[in-house]
Backbone as XML, in Angstrom:
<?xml version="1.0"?>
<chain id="A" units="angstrom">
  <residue number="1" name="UNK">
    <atom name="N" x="37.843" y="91.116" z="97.192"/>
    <atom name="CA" x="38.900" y="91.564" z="98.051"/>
    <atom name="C" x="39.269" y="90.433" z="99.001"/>
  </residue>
  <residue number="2" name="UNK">
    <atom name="N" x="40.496" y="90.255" z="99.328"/>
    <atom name="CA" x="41.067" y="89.332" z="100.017"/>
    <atom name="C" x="41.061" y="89.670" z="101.550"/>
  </residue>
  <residue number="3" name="UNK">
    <atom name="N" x="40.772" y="89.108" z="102.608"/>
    <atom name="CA" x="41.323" y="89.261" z="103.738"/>
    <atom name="C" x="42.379" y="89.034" z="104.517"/>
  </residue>
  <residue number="4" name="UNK">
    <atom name="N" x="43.422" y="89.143" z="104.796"/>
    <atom name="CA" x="44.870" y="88.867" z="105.247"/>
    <atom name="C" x="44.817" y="89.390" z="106.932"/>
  </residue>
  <residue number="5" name="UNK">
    <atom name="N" x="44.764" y="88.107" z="107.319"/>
    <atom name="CA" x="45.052" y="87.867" z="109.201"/>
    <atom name="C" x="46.134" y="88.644" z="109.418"/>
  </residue>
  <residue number="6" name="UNK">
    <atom name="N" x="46.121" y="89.374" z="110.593"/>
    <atom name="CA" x="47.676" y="89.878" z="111.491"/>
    <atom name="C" x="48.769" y="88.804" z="111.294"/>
  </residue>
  <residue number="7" name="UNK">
    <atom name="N" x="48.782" y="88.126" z="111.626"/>
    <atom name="CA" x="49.556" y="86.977" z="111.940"/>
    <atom name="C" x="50.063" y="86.172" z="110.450"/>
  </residue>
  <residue number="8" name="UNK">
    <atom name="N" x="49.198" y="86.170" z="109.945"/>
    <atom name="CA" x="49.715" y="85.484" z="107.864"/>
    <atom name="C" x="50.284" y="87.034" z="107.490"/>
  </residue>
  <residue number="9" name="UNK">
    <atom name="N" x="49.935" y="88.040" z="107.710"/>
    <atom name="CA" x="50.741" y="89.164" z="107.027"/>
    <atom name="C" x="51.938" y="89.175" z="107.554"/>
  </residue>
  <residue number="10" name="UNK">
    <atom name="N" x="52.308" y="88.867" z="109.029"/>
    <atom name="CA" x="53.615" y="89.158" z="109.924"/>
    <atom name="C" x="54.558" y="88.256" z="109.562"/>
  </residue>
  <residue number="11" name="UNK">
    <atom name="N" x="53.574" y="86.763" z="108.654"/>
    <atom name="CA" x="54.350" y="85.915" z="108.467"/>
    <atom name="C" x="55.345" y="86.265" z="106.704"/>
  </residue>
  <residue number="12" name="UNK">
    <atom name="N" x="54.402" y="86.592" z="106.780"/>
    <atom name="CA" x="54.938" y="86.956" z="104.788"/>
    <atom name="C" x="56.143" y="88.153" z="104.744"/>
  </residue>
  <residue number="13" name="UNK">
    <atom name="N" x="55.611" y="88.981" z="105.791"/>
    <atom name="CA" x="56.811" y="90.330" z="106.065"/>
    <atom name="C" x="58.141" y="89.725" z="106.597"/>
  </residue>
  <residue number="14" name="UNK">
    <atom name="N" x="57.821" y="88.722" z="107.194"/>
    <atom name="CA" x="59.161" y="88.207" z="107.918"/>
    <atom name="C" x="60.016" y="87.331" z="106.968"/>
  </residue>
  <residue number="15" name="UNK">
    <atom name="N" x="59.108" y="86.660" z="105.920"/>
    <atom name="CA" x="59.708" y="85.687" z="105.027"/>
    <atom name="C" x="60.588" y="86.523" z="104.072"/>
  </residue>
  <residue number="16" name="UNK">
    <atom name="N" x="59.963" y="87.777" z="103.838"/>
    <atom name="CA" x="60.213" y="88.666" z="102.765"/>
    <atom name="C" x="61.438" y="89.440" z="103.128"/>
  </residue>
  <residue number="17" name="UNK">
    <atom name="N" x="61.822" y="89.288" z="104.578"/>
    <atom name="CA" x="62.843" y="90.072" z="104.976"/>
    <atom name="C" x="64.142" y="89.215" z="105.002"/>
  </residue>
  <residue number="18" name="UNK">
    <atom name="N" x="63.291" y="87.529" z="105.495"/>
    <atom name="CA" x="64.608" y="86.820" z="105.399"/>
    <atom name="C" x="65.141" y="86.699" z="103.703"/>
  </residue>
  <residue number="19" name="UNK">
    <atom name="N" x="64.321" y="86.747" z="103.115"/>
    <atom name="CA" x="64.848" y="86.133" z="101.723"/>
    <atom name="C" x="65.495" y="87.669" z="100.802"/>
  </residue>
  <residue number="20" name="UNK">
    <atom name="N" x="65.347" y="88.554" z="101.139"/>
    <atom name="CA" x="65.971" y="89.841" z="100.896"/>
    <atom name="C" x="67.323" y="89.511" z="102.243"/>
  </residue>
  <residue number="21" name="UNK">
    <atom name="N" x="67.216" y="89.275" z="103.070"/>
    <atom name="CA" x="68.913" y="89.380" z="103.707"/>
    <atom name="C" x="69.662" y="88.002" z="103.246"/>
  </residue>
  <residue number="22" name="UNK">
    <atom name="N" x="68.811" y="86.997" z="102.583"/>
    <atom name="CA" x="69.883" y="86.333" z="102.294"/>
    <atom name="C" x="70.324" y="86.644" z="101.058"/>
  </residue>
  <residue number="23" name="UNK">
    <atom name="N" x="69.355" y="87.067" z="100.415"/>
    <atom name="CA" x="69.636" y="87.586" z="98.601"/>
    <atom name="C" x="71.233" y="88.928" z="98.905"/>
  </residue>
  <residue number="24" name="UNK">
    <atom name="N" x="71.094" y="88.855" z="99.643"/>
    <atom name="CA" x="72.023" y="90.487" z="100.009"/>
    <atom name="C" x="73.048" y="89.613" z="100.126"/>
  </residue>
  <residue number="25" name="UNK">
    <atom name="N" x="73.344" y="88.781" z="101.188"/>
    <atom name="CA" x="74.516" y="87.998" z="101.874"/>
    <atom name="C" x="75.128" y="87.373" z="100.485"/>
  </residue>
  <residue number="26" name="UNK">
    <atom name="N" x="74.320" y="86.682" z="99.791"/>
    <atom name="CA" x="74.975" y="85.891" z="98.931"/>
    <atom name="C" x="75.525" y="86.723" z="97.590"/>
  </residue>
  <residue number="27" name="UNK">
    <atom name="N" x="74.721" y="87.597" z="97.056"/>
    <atom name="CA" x="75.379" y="89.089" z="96.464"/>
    <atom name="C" x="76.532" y="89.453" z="96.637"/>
  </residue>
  <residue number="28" name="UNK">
    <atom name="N" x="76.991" y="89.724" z="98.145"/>
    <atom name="CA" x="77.995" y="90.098" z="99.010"/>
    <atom name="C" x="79.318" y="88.702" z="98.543"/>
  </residue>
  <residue number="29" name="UNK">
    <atom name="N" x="78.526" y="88.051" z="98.598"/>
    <atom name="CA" x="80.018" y="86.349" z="98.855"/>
    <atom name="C" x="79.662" y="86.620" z="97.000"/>
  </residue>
  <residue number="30" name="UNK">
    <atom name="N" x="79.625" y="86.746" z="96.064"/>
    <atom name="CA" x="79.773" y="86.473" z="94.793"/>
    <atom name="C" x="80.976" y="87.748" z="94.540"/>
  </residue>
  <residue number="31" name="UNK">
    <atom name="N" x="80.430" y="88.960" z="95.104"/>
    <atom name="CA" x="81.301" y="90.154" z="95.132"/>
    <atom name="C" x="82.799" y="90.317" z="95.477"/>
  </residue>
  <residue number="32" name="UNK">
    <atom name="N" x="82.897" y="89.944" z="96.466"/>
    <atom name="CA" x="83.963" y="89.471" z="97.077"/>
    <atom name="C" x="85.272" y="88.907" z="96.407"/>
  </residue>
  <residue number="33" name="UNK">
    <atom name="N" x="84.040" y="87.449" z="96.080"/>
    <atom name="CA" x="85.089" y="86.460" z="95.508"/>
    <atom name="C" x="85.779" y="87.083" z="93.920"/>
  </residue>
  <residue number="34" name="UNK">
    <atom name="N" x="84.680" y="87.854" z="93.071"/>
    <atom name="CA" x="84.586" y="88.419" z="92.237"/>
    <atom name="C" x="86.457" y="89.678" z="92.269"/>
  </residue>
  <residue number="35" name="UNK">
    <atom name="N" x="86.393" y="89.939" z="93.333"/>
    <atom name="CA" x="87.344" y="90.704" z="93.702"/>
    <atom name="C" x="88.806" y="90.114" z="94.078"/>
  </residue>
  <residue number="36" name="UNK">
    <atom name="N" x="88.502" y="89.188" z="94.385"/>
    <atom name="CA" x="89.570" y="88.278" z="94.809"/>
    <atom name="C" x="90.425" y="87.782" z="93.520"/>
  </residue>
  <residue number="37" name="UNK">
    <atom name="N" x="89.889" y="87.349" z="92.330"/>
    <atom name="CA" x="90.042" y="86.872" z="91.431"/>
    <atom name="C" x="90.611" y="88.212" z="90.620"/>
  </residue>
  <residue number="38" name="UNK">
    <atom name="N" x="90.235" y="88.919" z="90.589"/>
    <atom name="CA" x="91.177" y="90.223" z="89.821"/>
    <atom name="C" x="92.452" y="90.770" z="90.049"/>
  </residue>
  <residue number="39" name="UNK">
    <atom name="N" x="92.426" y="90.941" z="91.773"/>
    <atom name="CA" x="93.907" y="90.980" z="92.281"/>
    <atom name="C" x="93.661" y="92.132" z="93.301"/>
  </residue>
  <residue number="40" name="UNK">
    <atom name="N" x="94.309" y="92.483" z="94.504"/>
    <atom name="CA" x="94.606" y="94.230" z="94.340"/>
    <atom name="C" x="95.187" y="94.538" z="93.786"/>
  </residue>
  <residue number="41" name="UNK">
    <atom name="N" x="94.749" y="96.318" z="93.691"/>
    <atom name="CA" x="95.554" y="97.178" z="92.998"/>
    <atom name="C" x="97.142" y="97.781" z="93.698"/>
  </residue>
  <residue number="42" name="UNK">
    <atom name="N" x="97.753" y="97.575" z="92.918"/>
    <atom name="CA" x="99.250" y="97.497" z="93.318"/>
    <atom name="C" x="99.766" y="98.868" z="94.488"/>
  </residue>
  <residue number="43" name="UNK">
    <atom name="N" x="100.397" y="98.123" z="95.461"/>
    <atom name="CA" x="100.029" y="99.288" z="96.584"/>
    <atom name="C" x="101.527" y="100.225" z="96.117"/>
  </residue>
  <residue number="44" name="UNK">
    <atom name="N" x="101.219" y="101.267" z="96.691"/>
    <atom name="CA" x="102.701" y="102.562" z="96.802"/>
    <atom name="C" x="104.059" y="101.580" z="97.305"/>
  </residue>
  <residue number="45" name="UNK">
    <atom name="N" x="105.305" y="102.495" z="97.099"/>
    <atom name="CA" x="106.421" y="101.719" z="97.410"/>
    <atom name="C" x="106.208" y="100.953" z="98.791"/>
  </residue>
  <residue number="46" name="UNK">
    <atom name="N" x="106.254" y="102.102" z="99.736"/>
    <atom name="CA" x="106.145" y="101.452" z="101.136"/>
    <atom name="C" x="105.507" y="100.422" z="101.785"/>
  </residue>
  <residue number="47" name="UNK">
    <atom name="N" x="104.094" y="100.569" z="101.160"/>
    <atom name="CA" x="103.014" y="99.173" z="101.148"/>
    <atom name="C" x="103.577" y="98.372" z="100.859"/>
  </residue>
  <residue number="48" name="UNK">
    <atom name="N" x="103.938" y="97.931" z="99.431"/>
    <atom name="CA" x="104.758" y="97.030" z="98.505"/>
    <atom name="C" x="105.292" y="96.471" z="99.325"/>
  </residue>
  <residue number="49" name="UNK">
    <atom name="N" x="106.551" y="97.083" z="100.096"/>
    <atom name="CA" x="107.688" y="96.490" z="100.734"/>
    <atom name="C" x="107.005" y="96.098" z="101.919"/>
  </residue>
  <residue number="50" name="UNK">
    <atom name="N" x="105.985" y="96.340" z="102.715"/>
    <atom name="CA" x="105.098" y="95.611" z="103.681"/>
    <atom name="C" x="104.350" y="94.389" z="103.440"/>
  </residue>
  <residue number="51" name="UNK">
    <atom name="N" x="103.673" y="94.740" z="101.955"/>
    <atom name="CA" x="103.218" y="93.365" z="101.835"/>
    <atom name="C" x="103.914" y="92.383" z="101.627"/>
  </residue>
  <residue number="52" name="UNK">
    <atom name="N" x="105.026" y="92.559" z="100.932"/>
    <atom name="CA" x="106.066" y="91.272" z="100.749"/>
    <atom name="C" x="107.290" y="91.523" z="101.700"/>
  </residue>
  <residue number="53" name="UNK">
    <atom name="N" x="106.973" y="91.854" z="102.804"/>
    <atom name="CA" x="107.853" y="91.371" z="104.025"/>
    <atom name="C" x="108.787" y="91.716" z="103.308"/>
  </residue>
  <residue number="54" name="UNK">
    <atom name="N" x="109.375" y="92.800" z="103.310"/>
    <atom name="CA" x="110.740" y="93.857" z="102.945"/>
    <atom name="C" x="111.233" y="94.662" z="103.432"/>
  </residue>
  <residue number="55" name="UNK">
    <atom name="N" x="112.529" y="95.210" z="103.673"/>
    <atom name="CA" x="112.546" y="96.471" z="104.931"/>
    <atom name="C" x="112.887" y="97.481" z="103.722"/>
  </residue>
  <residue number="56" name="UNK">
    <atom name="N" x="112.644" y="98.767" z="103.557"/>
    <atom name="CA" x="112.865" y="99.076" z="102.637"/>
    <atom name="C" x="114.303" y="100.014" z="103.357"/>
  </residue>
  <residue number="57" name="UNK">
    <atom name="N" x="115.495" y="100.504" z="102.853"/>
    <atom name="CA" x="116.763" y="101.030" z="103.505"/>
    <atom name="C" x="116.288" y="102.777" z="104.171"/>
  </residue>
  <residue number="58" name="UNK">
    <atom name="N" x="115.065" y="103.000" z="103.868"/>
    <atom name="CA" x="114.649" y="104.301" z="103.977"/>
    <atom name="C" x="113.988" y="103.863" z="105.744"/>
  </residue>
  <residue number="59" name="UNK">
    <atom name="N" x="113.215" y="102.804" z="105.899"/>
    <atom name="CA" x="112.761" y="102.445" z="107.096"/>
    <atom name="C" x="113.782" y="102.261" z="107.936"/>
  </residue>
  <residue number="60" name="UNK">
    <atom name="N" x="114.668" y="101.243" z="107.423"/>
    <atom name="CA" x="115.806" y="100.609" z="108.103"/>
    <atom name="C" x="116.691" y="101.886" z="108.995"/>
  </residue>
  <residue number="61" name="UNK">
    <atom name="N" x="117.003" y="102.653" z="108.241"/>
    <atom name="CA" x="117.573" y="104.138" z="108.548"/>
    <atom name="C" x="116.755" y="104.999" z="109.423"/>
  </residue>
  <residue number="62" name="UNK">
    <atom name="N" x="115.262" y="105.201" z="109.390"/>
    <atom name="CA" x="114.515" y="105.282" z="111.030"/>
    <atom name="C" x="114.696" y="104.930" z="112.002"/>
  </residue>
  <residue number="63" name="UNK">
    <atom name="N" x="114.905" y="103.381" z="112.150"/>
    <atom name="CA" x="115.632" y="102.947" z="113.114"/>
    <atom name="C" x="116.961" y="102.827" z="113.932"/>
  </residue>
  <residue number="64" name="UNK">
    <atom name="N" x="117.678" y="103.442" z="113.117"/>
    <atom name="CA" x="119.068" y="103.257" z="112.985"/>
    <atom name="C" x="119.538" y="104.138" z="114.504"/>
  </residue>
  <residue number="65" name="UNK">
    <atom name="N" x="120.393" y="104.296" z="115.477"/>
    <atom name="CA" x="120.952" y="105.005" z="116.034"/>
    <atom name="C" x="122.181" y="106.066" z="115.688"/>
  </residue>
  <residue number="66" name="UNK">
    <atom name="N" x="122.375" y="105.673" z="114.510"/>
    <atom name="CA" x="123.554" y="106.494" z="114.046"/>
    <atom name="C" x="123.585" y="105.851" z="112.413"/>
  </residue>
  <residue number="67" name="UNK">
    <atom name="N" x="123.222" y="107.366" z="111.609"/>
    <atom name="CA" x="122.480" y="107.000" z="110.074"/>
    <atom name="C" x="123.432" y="106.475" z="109.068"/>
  </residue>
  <residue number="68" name="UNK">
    <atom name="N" x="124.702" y="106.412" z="109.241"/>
    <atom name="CA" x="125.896" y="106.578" z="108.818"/>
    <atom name="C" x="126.371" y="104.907" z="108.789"/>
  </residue>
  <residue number="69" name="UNK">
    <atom name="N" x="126.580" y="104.988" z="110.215"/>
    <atom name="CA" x="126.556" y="103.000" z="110.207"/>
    <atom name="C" x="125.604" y="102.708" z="109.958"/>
  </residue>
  <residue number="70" name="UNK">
    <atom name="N" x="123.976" y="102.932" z="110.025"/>
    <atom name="CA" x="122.894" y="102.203" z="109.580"/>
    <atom name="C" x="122.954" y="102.074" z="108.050"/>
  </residue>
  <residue number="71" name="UNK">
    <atom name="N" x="123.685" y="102.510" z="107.193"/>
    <atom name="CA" x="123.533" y="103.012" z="105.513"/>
    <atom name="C" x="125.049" y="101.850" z="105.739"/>
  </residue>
  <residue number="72" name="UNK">
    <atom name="N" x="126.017" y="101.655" z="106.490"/>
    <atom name="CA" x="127.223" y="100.913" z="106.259"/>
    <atom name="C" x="126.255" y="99.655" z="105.718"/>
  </residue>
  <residue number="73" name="UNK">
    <atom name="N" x="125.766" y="99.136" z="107.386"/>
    <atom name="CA" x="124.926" y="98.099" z="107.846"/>
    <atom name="C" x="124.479" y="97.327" z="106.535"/>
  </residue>
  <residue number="74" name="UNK">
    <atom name="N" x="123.097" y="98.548" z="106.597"/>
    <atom name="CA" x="122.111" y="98.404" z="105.337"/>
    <atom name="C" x="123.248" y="97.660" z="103.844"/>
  </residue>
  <residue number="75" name="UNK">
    <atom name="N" x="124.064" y="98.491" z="103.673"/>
    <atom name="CA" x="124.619" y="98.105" z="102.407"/>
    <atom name="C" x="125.218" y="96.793" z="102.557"/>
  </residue>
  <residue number="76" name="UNK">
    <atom name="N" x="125.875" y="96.173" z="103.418"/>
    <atom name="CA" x="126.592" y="94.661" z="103.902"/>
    <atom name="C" x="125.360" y="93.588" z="103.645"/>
  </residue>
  <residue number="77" name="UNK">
    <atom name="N" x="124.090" y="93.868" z="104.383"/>
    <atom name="CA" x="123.020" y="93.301" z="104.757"/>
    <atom name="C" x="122.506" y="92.869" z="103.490"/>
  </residue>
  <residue number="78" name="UNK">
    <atom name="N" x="122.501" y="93.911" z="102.729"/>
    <atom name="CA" x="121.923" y="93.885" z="100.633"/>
    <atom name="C" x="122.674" y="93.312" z="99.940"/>
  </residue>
  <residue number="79" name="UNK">
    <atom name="N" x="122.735" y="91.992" z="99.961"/>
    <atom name="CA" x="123.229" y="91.190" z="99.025"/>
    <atom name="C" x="122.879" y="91.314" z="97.758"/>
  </residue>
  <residue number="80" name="UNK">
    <atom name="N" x="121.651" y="91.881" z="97.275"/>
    <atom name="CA" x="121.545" y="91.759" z="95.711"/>
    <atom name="C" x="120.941" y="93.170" z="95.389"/>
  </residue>
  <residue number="81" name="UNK">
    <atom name="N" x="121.679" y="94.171" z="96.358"/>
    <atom name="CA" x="121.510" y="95.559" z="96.074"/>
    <atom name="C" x="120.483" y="96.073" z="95.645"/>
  </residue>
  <residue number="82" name="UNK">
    <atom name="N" x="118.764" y="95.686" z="96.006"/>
    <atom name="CA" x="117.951" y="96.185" z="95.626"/>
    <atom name="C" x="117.246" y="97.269" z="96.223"/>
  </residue>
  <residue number="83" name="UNK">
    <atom name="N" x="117.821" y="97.671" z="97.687"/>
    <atom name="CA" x="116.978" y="98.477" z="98.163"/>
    <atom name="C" x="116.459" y="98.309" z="99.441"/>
  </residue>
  <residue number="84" name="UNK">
    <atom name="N" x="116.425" y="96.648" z="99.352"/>
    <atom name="CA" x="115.598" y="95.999" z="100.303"/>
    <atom name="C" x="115.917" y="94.709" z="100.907"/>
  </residue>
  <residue number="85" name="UNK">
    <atom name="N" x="115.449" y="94.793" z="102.346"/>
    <atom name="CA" x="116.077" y="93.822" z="103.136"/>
    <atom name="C" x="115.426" y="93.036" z="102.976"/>
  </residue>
  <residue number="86" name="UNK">
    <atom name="N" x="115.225" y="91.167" z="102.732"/>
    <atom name="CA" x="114.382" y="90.176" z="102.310"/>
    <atom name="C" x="114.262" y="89.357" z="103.345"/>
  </residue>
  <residue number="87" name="UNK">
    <atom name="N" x="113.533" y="88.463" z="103.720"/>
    <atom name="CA" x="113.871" y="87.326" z="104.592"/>
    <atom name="C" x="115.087" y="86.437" z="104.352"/>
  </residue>
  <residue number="88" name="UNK">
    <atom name="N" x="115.862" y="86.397" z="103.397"/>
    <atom name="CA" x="116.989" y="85.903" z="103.094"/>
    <atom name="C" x="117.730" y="86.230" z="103.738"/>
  </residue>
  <residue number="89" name="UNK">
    <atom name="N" x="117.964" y="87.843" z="103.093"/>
    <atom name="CA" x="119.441" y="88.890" z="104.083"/>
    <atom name="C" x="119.063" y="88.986" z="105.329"/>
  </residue>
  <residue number="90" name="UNK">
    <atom name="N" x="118.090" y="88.915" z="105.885"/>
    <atom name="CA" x="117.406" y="89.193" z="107.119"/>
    <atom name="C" x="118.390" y="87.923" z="108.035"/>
  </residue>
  <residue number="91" name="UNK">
    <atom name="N" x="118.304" y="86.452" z="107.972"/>
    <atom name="CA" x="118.450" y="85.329" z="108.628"/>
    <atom name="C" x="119.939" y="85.880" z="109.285"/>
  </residue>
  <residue number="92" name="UNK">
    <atom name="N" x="120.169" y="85.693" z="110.386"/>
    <atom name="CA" x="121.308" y="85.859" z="111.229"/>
    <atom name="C" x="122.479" y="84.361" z="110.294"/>
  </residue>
  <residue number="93" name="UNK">
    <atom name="N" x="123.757" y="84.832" z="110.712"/>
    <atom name="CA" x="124.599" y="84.455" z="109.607"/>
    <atom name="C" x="125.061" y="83.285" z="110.436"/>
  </residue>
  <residue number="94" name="UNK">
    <atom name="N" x="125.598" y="82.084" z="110.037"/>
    <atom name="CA" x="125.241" y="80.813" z="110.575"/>
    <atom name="C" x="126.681" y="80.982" z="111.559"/>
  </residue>
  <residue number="95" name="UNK">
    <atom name="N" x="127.209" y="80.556" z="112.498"/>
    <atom name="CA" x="128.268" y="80.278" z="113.393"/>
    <atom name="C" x="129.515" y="79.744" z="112.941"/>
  </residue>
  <residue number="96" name="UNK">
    <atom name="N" x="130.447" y="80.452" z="112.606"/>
    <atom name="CA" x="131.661" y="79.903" z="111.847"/>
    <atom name="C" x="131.921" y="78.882" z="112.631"/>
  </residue>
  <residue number="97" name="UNK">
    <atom name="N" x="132.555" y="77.861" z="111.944"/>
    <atom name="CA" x="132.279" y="76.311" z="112.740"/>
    <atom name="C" x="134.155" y="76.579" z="113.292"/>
  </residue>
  <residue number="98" name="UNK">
    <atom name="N" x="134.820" y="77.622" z="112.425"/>
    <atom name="CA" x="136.317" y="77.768" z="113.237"/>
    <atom name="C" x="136.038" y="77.979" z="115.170"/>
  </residue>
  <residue number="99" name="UNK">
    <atom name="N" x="135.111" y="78.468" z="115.245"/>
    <atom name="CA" x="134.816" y="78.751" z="116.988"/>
    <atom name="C" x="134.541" y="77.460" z="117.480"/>
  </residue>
  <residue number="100" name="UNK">
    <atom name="N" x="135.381" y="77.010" z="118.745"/>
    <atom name="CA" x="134.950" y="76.092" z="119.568"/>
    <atom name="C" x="133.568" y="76.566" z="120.250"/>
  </residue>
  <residue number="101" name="UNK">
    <atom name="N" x="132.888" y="75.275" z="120.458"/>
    <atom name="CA" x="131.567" y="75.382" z="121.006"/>
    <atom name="C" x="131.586" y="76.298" z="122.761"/>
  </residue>
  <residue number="102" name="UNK">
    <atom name="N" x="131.098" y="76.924" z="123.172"/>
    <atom name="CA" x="131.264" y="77.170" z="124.364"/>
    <atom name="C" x="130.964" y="76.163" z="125.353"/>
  </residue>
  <residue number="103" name="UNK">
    <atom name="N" x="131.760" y="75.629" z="126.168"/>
    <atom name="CA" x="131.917" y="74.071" z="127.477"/>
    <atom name="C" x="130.691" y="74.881" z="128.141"/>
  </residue>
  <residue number="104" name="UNK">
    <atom name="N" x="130.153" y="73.780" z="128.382"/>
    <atom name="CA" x="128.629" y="73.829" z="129.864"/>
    <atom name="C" x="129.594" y="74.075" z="130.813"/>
  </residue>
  <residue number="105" name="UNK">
    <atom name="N" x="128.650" y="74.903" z="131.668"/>
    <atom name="CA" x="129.266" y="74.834" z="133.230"/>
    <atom name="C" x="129.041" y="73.799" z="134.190"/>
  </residue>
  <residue number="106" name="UNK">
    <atom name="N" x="129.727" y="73.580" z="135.189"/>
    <atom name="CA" x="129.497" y="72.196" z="135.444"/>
    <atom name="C" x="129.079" y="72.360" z="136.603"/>
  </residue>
  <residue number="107" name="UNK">
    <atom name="N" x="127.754" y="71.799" z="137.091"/>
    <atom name="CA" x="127.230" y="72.381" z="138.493"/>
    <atom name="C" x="128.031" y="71.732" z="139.356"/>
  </residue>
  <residue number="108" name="UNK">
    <atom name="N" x="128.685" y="72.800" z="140.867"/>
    <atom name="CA" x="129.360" y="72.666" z="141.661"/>
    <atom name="C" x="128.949" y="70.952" z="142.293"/>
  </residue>
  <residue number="109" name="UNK">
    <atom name="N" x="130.123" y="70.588" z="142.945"/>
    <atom name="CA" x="130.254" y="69.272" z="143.794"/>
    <atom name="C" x="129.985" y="69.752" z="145.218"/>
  </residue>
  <residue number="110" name="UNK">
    <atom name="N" x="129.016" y="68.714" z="145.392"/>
    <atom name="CA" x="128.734" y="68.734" z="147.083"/>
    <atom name="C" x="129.404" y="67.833" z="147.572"/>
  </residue>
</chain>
């Protein structure tokens, strides 16, 4: 029969705990990555249009103050009639260059 000190057993319990939490951790990072590589699973409409930064015309119309012009709006805004507002249609529309620039004001003379 073997004798095992307090102190060599506390040491072996402790080794045994680190090498079980790292066996876990690294389990965990293989898993993960494992998951990453497959894809998610394709979210519902509304998600969809969240994850790829989309307004969908059903949201757009929540917001709207008056549903009627928001559906005008919405439809002007949809350039390629899908449904959905893109970062494209989104960009404010560039400054017709027919407008003169507005003159600085000219700070008063002392």
């Amino acid at each position: 029969m073997v004798v095992v000190s307090s102190k060599s057993q506390d040491k072996q319990t402790t080794m045994k705990l680190i090498i079980t939490l790292l066996s876990s951790m690294l389990f965990l990072g293989f898993a993960q990555a494992e998951e990453g590589k497959k894809g998610k699973a394709k979210p519902e409409k509304a998600d969809e249009a969240k994850a790829e930064k989309k307004i969908s015309k059903e949201d757009f119309l929540k917001k709207a103050k008056d549903a009627e012009k928001g559906a005008k709006q919405f439809a002007k805004m949809d350039k390629n009639s899908d449904g959905f507002l893109t970062g494209d249609e989104l960009k404010k529309p560039e400054h017709k260059k027919d407008k003169p620039a507005k003159p600085e004001k000219e700070a008063p003379k002392q």
